[in-house]
C-alpha positions as CSV (number, residue, x, y, z in Angstrom):
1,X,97.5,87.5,78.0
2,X,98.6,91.0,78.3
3,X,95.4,92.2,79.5
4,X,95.4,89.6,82.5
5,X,98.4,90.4,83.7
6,X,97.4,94.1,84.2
7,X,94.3,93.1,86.0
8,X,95.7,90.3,88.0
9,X,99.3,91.5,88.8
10,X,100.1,92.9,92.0
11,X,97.6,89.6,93.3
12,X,98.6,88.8,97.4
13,X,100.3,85.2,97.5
14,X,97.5,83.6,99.4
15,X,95.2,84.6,97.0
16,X,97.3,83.4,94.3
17,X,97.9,80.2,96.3
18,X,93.5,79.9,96.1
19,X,93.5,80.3,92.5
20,X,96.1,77.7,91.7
21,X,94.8,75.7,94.8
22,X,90.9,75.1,93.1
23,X,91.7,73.7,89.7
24,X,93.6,71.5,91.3
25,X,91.1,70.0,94.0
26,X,88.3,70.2,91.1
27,X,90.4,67.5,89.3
28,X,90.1,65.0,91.9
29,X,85.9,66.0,91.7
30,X,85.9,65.0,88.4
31,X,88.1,62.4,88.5
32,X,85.9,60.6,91.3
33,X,83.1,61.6,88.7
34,X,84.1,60.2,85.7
35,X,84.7,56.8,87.9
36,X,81.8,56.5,90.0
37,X,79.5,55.7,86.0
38,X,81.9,52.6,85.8
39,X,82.0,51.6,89.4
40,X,78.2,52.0,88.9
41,X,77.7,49.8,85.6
42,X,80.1,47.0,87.3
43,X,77.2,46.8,90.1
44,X,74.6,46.2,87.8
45,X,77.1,43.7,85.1
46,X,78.4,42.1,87.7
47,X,76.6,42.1,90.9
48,X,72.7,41.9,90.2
49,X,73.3,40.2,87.1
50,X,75.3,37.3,88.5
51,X,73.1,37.7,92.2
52,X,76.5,38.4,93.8
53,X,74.8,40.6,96.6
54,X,78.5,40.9,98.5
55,X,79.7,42.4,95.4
56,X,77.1,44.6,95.1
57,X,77.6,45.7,99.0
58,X,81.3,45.8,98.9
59,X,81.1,47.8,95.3
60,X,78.3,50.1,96.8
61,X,80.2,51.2,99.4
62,X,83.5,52.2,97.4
63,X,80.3,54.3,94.8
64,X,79.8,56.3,98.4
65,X,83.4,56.5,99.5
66,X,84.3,58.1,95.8
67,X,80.9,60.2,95.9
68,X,82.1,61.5,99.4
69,X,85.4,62.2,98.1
70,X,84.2,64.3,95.1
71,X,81.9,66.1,97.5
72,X,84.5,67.5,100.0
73,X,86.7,68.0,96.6
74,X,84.0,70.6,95.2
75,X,83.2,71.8,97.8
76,X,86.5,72.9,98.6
77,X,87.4,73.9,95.1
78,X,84.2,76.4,95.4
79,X,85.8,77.8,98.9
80,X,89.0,78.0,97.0
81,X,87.8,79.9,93.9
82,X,85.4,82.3,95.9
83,X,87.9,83.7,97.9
84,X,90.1,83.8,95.5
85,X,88.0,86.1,93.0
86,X,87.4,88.1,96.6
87,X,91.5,89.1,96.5
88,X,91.4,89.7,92.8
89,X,88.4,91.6,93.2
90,X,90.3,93.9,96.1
91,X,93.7,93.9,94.2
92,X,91.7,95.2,91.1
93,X,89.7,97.3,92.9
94,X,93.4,99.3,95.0
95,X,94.6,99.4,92.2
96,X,92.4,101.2,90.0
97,X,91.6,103.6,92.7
98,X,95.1,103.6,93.8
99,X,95.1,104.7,89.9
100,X,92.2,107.1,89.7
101,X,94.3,109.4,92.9
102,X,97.5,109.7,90.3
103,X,95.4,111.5,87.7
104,X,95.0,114.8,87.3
105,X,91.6,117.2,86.6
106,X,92.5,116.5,83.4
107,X,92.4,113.0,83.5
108,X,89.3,112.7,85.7
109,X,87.5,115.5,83.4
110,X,88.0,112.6,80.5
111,X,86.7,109.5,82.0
112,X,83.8,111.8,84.3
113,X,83.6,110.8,87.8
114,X,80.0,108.2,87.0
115,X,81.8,106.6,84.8
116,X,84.8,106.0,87.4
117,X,82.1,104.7,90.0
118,X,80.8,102.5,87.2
119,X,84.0,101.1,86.9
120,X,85.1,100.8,90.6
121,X,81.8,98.8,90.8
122,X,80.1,97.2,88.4
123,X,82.9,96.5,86.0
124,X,84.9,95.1,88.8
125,X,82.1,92.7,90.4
126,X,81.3,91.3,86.7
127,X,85.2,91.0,86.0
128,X,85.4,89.4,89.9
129,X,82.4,86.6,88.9
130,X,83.8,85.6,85.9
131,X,87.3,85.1,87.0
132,X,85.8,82.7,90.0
133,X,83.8,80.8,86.9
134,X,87.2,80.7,84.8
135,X,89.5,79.2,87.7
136,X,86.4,76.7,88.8
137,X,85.1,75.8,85.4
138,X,87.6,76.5,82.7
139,X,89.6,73.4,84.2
140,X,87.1,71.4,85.7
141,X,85.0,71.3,82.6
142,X,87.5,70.6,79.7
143,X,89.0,67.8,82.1
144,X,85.7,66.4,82.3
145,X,85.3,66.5,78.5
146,X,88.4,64.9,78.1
147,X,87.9,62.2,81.1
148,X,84.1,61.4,79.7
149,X,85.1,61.2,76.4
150,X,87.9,59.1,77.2
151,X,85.5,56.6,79.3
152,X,82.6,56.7,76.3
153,X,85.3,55.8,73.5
154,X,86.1,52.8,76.0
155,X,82.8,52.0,76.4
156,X,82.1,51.9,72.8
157,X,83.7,53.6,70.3
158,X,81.0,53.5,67.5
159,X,78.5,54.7,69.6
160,X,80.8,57.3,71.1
161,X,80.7,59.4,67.3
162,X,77.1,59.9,67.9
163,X,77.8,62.9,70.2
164,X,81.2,63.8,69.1
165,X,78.7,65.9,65.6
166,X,77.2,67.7,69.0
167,X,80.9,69.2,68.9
168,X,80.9,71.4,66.1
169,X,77.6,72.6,66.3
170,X,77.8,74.1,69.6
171,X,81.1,75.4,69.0
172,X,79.8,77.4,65.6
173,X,77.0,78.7,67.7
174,X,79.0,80.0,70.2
175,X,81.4,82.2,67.5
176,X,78.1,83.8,66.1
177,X,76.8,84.9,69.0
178,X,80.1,85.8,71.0
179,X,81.0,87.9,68.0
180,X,77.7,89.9,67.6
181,X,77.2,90.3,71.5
182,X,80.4,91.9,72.8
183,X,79.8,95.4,70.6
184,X,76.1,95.1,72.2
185,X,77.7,94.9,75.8
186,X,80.1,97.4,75.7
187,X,77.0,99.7,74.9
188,X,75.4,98.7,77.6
189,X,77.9,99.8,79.6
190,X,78.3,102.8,78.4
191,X,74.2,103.6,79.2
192,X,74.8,102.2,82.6
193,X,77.0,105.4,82.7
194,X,74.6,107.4,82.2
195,X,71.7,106.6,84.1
196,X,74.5,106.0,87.2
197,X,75.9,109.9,85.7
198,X,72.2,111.0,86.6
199,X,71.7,109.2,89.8
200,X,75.0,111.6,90.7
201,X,73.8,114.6,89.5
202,X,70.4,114.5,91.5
203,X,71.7,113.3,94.8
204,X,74.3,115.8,95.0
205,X,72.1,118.9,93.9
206,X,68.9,117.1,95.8
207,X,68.1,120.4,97.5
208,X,68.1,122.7,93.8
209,X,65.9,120.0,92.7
210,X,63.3,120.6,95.3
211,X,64.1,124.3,95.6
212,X,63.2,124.6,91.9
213,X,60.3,121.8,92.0
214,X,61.9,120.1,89.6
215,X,61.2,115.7,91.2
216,X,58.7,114.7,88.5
217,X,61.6,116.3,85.2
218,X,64.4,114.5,87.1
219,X,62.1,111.2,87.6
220,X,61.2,111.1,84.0
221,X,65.1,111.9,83.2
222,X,65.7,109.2,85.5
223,X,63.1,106.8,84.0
224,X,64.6,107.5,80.6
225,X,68.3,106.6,81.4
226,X,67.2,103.5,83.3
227,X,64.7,102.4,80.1
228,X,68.1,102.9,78.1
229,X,70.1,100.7,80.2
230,X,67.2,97.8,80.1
231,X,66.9,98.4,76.6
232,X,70.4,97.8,75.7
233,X,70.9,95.1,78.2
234,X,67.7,93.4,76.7
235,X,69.0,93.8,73.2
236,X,72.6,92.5,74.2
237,X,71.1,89.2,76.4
238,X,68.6,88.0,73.4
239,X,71.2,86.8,71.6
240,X,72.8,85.1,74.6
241,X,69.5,83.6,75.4
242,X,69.6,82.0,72.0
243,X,72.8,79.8,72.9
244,X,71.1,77.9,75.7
245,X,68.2,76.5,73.8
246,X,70.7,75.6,71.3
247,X,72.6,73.3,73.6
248,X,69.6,72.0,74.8
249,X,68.3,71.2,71.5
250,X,71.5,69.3,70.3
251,X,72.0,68.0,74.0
252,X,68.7,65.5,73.9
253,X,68.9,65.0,69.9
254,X,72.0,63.2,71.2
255,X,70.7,61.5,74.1
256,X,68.0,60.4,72.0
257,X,70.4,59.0,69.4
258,X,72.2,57.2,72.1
259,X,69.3,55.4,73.4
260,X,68.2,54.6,70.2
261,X,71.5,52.8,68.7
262,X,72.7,51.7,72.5
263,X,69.3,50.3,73.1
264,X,69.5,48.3,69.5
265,X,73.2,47.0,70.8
266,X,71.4,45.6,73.9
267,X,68.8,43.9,72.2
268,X,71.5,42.4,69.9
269,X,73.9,41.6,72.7
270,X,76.6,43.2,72.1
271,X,76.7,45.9,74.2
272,X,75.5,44.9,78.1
273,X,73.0,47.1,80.2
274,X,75.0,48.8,82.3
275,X,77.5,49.7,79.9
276,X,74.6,52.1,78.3
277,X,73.5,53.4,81.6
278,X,77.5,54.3,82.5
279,X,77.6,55.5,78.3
280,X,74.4,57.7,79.3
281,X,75.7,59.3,81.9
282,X,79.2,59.9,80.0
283,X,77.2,61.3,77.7
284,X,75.7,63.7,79.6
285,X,79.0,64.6,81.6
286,X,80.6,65.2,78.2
287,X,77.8,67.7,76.6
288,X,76.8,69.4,79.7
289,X,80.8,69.8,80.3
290,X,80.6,71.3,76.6
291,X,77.3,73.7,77.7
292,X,79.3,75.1,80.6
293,X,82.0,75.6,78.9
294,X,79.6,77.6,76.1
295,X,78.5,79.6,79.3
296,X,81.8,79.9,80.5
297,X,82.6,81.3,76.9
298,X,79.9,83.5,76.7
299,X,80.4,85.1,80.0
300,X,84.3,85.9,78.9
301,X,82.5,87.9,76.3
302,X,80.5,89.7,78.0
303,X,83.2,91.1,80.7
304,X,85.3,92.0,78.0
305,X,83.0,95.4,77.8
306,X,83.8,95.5,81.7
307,X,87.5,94.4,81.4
308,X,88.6,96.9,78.5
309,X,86.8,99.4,80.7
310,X,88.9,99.0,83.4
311,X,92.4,98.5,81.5
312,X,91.6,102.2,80.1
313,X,91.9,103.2,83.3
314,X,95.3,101.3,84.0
315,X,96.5,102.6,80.9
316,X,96.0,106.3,81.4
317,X,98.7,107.7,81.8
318,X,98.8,110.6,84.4
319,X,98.7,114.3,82.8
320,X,100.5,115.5,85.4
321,X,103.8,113.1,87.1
322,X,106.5,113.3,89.3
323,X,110.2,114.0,88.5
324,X,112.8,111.5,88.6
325,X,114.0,111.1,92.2
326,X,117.1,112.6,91.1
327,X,115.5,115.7,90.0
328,X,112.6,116.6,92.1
329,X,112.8,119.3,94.9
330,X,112.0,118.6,98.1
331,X,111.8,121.8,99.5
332,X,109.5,125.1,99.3
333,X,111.5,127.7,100.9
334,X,109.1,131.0,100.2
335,X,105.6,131.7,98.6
336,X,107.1,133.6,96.4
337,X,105.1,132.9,92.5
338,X,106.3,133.9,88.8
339,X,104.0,133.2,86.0
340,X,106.3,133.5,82.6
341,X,104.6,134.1,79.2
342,X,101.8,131.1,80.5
343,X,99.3,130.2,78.0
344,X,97.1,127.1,79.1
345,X,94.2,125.0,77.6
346,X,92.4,122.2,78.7
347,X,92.3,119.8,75.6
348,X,96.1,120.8,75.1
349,X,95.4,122.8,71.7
350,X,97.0,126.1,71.0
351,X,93.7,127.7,69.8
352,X,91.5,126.8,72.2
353,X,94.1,128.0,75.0
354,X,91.5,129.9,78.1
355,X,94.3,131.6,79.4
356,X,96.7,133.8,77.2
357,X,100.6,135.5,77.7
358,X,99.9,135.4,81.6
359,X,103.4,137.2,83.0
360,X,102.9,137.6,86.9
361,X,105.2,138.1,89.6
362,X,104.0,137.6,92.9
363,X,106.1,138.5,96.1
364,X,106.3,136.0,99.5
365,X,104.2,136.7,101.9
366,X,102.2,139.3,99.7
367,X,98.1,139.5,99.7
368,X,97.0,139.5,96.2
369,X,93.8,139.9,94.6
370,X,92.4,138.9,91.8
371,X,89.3,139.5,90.1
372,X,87.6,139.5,86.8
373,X,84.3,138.5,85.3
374,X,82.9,134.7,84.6
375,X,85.1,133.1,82.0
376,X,88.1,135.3,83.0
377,X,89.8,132.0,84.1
378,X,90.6,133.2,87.7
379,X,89.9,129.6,89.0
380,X,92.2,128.4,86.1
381,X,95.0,130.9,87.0
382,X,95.0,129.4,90.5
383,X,95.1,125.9,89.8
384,X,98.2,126.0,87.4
385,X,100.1,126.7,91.1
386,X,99.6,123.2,92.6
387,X,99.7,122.0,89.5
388,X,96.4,120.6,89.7
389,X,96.0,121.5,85.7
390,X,99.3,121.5,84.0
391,X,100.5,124.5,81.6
392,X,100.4,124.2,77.7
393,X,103.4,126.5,77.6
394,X,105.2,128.6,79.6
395,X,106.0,128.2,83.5
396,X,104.9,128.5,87.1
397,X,107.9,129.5,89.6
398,X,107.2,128.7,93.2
399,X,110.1,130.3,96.1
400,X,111.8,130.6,91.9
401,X,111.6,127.0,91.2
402,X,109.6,125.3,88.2
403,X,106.6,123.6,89.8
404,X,107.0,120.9,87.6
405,X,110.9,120.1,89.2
406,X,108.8,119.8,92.6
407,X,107.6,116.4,94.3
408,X,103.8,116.7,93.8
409,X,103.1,116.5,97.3
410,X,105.5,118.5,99.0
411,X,104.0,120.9,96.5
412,X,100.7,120.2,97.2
413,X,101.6,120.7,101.2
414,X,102.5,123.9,100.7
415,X,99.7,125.5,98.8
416,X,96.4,125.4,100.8
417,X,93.2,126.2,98.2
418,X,89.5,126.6,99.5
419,X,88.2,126.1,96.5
420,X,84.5,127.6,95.2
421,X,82.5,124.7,95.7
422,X,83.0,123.9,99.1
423,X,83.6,120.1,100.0
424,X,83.0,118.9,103.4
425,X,83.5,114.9,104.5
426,X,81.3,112.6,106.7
427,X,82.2,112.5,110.1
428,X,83.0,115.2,112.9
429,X,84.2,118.4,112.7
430,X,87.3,117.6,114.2
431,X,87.6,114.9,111.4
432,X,87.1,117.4,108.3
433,X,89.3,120.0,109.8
434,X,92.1,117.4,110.3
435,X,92.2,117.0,106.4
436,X,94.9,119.9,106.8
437,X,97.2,118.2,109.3
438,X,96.1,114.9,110.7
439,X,98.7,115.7,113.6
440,X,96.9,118.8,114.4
441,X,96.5,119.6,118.2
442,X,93.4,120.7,119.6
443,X,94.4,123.6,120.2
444,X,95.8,124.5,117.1
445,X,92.7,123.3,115.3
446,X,90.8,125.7,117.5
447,X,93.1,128.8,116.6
448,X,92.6,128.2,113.2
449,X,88.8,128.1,113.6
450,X,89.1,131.3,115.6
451,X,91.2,133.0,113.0
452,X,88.4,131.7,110.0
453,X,85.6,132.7,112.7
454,X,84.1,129.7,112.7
455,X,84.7,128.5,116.5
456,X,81.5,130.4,117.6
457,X,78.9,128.6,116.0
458,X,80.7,125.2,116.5
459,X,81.0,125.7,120.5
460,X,77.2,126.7,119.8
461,X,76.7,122.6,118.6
462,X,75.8,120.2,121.6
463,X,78.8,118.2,120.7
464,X,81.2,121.4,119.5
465,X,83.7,120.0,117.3
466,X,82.9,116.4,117.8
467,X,79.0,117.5,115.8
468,X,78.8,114.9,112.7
469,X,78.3,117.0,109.7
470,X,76.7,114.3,107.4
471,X,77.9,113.8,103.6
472,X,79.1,116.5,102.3
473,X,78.5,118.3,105.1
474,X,74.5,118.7,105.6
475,X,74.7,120.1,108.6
476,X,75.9,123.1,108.1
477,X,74.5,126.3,106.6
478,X,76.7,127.7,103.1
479,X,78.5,130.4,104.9
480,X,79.7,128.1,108.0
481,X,81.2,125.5,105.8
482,X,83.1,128.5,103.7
483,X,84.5,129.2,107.0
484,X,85.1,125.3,108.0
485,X,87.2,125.0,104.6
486,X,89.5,127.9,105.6
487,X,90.3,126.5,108.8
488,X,91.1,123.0,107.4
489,X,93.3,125.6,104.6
490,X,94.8,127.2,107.8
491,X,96.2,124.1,109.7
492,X,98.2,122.9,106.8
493,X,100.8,126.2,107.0
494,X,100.9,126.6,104.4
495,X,103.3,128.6,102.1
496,X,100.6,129.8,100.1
497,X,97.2,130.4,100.4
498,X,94.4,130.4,98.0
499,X,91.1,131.8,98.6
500,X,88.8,131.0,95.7
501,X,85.6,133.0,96.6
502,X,85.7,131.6,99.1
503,X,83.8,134.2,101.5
504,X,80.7,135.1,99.3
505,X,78.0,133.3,101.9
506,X,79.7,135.2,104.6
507,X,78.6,139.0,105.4
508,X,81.3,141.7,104.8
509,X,81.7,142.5,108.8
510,X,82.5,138.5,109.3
511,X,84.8,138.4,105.7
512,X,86.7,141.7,107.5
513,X,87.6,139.6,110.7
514,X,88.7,136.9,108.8
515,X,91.4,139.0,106.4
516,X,92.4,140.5,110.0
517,X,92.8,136.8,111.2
518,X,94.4,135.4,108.7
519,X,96.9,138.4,108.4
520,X,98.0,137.8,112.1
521,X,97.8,133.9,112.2
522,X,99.9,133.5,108.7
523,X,101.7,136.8,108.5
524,X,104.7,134.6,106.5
525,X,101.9,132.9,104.5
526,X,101.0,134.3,100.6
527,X,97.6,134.9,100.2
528,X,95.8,134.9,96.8
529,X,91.9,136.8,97.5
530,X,89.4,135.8,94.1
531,X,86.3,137.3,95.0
532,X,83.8,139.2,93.6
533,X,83.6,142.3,96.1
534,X,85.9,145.0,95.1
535,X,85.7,144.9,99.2
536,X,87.3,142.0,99.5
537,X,90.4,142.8,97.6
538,X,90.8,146.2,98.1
539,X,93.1,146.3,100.9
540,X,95.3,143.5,99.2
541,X,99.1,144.9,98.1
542,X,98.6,143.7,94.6
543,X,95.2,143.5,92.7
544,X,94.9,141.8,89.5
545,X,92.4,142.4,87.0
546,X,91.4,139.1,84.5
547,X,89.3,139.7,81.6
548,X,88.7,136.8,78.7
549,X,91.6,135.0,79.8
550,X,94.1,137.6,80.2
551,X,95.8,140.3,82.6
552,X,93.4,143.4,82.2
553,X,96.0,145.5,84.6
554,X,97.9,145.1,87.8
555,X,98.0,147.8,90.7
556,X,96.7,148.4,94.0
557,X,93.4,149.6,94.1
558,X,93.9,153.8,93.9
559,X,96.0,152.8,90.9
560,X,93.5,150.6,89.2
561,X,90.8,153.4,89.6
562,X,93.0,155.7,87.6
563,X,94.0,153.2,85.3
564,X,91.5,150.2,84.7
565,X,88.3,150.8,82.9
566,X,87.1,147.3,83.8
567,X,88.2,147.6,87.9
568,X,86.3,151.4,88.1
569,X,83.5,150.6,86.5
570,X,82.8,147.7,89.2
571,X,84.2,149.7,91.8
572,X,81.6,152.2,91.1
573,X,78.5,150.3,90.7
574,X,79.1,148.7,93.6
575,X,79.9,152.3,95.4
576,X,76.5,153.1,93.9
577,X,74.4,150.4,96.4
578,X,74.1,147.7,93.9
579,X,76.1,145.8,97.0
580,X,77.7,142.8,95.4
581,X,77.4,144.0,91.8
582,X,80.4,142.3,90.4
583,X,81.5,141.3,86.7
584,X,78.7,138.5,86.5
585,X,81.0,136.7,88.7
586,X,79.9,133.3,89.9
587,X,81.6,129.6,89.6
588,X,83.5,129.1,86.4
C-alpha cells in the first residue's frame, strides 16, 4: 500500500477522477453482461418454446438495448482507464525526474545514468500498462466472478460445484509461478541496463569508435548485451507461458463436465434448455473472469521488478540538501574561498579519501591556478565549491560562509564551471549560451563571446548565433565549443569562476586573448585556471601545485621554481620544446 502511494501520489484530480470514474462504468458492462444470458435463456424457455413470437420480439429487443448499454459502458471505462494510466504515467514520470535533478554526482554515480533512462522509460511504461489493466480488470473481473457465480448457483446449484474445483487449481498455479518469476524479472531488468548502458556508450563516443575502427567489436558487444536481455527475458516468460495453457486446460475440462451432467439434466427434465445455454455461458464468464484475473496477477508480478526500480529512486535520499529555510544564506557577497583541513572521498570512507588535509585560502577576485598530474584530484578540488560532491570532513568557505549553510542555487549562481568534457545542447547558439542567463541581452551574449573569442567564427556561420549546433553540439569543432562553454560561464556573473582545462583545443595565442578578456570583462570575478600548460597559469597571483591528492606547494610561479620540485621539473620540460609536456595530465 505503501509503495502505491509513492508512485501514485501527487496524481492531478482529473486523472484521479478517470481512475475512480472506469471501475465504476465497467460495473454497469458487466452488469448488462451477466443479465443479457438470462434475458437470453427466457427467449428460448419461453418464447420459441411456447411459439410466443411477440415475446420473443419484445424480449429481443430489450437483449440489444442491454448489449448497447454494455457497449458504450466498456467502451467508456477503456477511455476512462487509458487516460488515466496517461496522468499516472506523467505524474510518475515528473516526479522521478523531478527526483533524479535533486541528486547529487554522487547519487547519479550509484544508480549510472543507463540505468536512470531505463527507468524513466521502460520501467515507467510497464508500471503505466499495468496500472490501466488493474483499474479496468481488477474490478470488472472479480465483479463478474461474483455476478456469474451468483447467476450459475441460481441456475443450478449442483451443477454450479462442477467449476467451483477449477477455483483452486488455478489459483495454486498462479502462486508457483508468480513466486519463481519475479527474481527472473528483476534480472531482466537489470540486463536491459546494460545493453541500454552500451547503446549510451557508443552513440556518445560514435566518432572514437570509427576513428579507432572499432564498429564490428562494438556490434558484437552490442549483440552480446542484447542476446542477454533475450535470454533473460526468454527464461523469465517460460514460466509465465506455462499459466495460460493451464487455464485453458482446466477451462474446457470444466466446460466439458458441464455439458456432460447439464446435458444428462435435460434429457431427464429437470433442468430446461436454455437454462444450460445461459449456465454455459455463466460458466465461461466465471473462468475466463478467473483467467484474467491470473493474467492480471501475473502481470502485477512482473512490474514489481519495474516498480521497486523506480521506488529506489523515490527513496534516495539526496547526498547533498538544502538548509532549513531558517538557516540558509541567501547571499554571496565576494568570491572569496577557504578550504579548512578538507579531506574528501567518494564512497564516504576515511581510507579511501582522494583528497587529503586540503587547507587553502583563496582571495576575491584573485586568479589562481592549479595544476598537478592525473589523479591529483584537481577536478575534485573544484567541485567541493558548488558543492556538486560534498566533503567527508572539513569545510568549504565561500565570501567566509560554509557552503553547506548556502541555498543550493543561489550557490550554484554564483560559481560558473566549464568543466573538462565540454557539453553543448540541441538547438541554436543563442539557446546554449542562454543556459548562463536566460534574460541575457543580445548584446551582452555577444560581449561575452568576444571576451571567450568565440564571436568570430560564429558571425563566420550563415545563420551566426541563430546556427543549430546539433546534440551535443556536432557542429562545432573541440576548440570552438571550449570557447562556447566559457561564454555561456561568462553571462552568468558570476562570483567565481572555474576553468577546468578548459582551453587545451585552443592554441596558446587564442588561450592569451581569452585570460586578457576575461581579466577586463570580470575584473571583480575569482578565477580558478586547471590546466596543463605551465603557460596557462603562470601569470595567475596564486599557483597551486596537486600531487596524489594533496597540496605539493603554493606560490606564484618565480617562487614555485625555487621551491617545487614537481612545478620546475614541468616547467622545464616544457621550456625544453616538448610544448604541452605536462604531468600526464588529461581528464580525471
Amino acid at each position: 500500500m505503501s509503495n502505491m502511494k509513492k508512485l501514485c501520489g501527487g496524481m492531478e484530480k482529473k486523472y484521479v477522477l478517470n481512475a475512480v470514474l472506469s471501475p465504476l462504468v465497467m460495473i454497469g458492462e458487466v452488469l448488462m453482461e451477466v443479465i443479457i444470458p438470462f434475458v437470453m435463456a427466457k427467449i428460448i424457455d419461453v418464447g420459441i418454446g411456447k411459439l410466443d413470437l411477440p415475446y420473443v420480439i419484445k424480449t429481443g429487443l430489450l437483449m440489444i438495448g442491454l448489449a448497447c448499454i454494455s457497449l458504450i459502458c466498456g467502451v467508456l471505462g477503456t477511455y476512462f482507464s487509458t487516460y488515466a494510466a496517461q496522468g499516472y504515467a506523467y505524474n510518475l514520470r515528473k516526479k522521478l525526474f523531478d527526483r533524479i535533478q535533486s541528486f547529487s554526482f554522487a547519487n547519479i554515480d550509484k544508480f549510472s545514468s543507463a540505468s536512470l533512462v531505463t527507468r524513466l522509460t521502460t520501467d515507467i511504461t510497464m508500471s503505466q500498462n499495468v496500472f490501466r489493466m488493474m483499474i479496468h480488470m481488477f474490478f470488472r473481473s472479480p465483479i463478474m466472478l461474483v455476478a456469474g457465480s451468483f447467476m450459475a448457483f441460481k441456475i443450478n446449484a449442483r451443477l454450479a460445484l462442477v467449476f467451483l474445483v477449477s477455483v483452486p487449481i488455478i489459483a495454486l498455479g498462479l502462486v508457483i509461478i508468480s513466486s519463481m518469476a519475479y527474481p527472473r524479472f528483476e534480472k531482466m531488468m537489470h540486463r536491459l541496463d546494460d545493453m541500454n548502458r552500451t547503446v549510451q556508450e557508443n552513440l556518445i563516443s560514435i566518432r572514437v569508435v570509427k576513428a579507432f575502427v572499432r564498429g564490428e567489436y562494438e556490434e558484437e558487444k552490442f549483440y552480446k548485451a542484447a542476446e542477454n536481455v533475450k535470454n533473460a527475458q526468454v527464461r523469465a516468460e517460460k514460466l509465465v507461458i506455462f499459466l495460460m495453457p493451464l487455464m485453458q486446460l482446466v477451462m474446457y475440462l470444466t466446460m466439458i463436465a458441464v455439458m456432460w451432467f447439464g446435458g444428462r439434466q435435460v434429457v431427464f427434465g429437470s433442468m430446461q434448455a436454455g437454462e444450460l445455454i445461459s449456465f454455459f455461458t455463466y460458466v465461461t464468464q466465471v473462468l475466463s473472469s478467473l483467467m484474467m484475473l491470473g493474467m492480471l496477477f501475473i502481470s502485477i508480478v512482473m512490474v514489481r521488478a519495474s516498480n521497486h526500480r523506480i521506488i529506489e529512486v523515490l527513496d534516495e535520499i539526496p547526498d547533498i540538501d538544502n538548509p532549513s529555510e531558517a538557516e540558509k544564506v541567501m547571499e554571496v557577497k565576494d568570491g572569496s574561498i577557504k578550504f579548512k583541513n578538507v579531506n574528501f572521498s567518494y564512497n564516504k570512507k576515511k581510507e579511501n579519501c582522494i583528497l587529503t588535509d586540503i587547507n587553502l585560502d583563496i582571495k576575491s577576485a584573485s586568479v589562481v591556478g592549479i595544476i598537478g598530474g592525473t589523479g591529483s584530484s584537481k577536478t575534485s578540488l573544484v567541485s567541493l565549491i558548488p558543492r556538486l560532491y560534498e566533503v567527508f570532513s572539513g569545510s568549504v568557505e565561500v565570501a567566509g560562509v560554509d557552503v553547506r549553510k548556502y541555498d543550493l542555487k543561489v550557490l550554484r549562481d554564483s560559481v560558473a564551471m566549464v568543466l573538462q568534457k565540454n557539453v553543448l545542447f540541441s538547438g541554436s547558439i543563442k539557446d546554449n549560451l542562454r543556459w548562463g542567463n536566460q534574460d541575457a541581452s543580445d548584446e551582452e551574449i555577444i560581449e561575452a563571446c568576444k571576451a571567450a573569442d568565440a564571436d568570430t567564427f560564429i558571425q563566420s556561420f550563415p545563420d551566426k548565433y541563430e546556427t543549430d549546433l546539433g546534440q551535443g553540439g556536432v557542429n562545432v569543432s573541440g576548440g570552438q565549443k571550449q570557447r562556447l562553454c566559457i561564454a555561456r560561464a561568462l553571462l552568468k556573473k558570476p562570483k567565481i569562476l572555474i576553468l577546468d582545462d578548459s582551453t587545451s583545443a585552443v592554441d596558446t595565442a587564442t588561450e592569451s586573448r581569452i585570460r586578457n578578456s576575461l581579466h577586463e570583462l570580470a575584473p571583480d570575478t575569482t578565477k580558478i585556471i586547471i590546466a596543463q600548460r605551465i603557460s596557462s597559469v603562470k601569470d595567475a597571483d596564486v599557483i597551486v601545485v596537486m600531487d596524489d591528492g594533496k597540496v605539493s606547494g603554493i606560490g606564484s610561479h618565480e617562487e614555485l621554481l625555487k621551491s617545487n620540485e614537481i612545478y620546475r621539473e614541468v616547467y622545464e620540460s616544457q621550456q625544453q620544446g616538448s610544448g604541452d609536456a605536462d604531468l600526464a595530465g588529461g581528464d580525471e
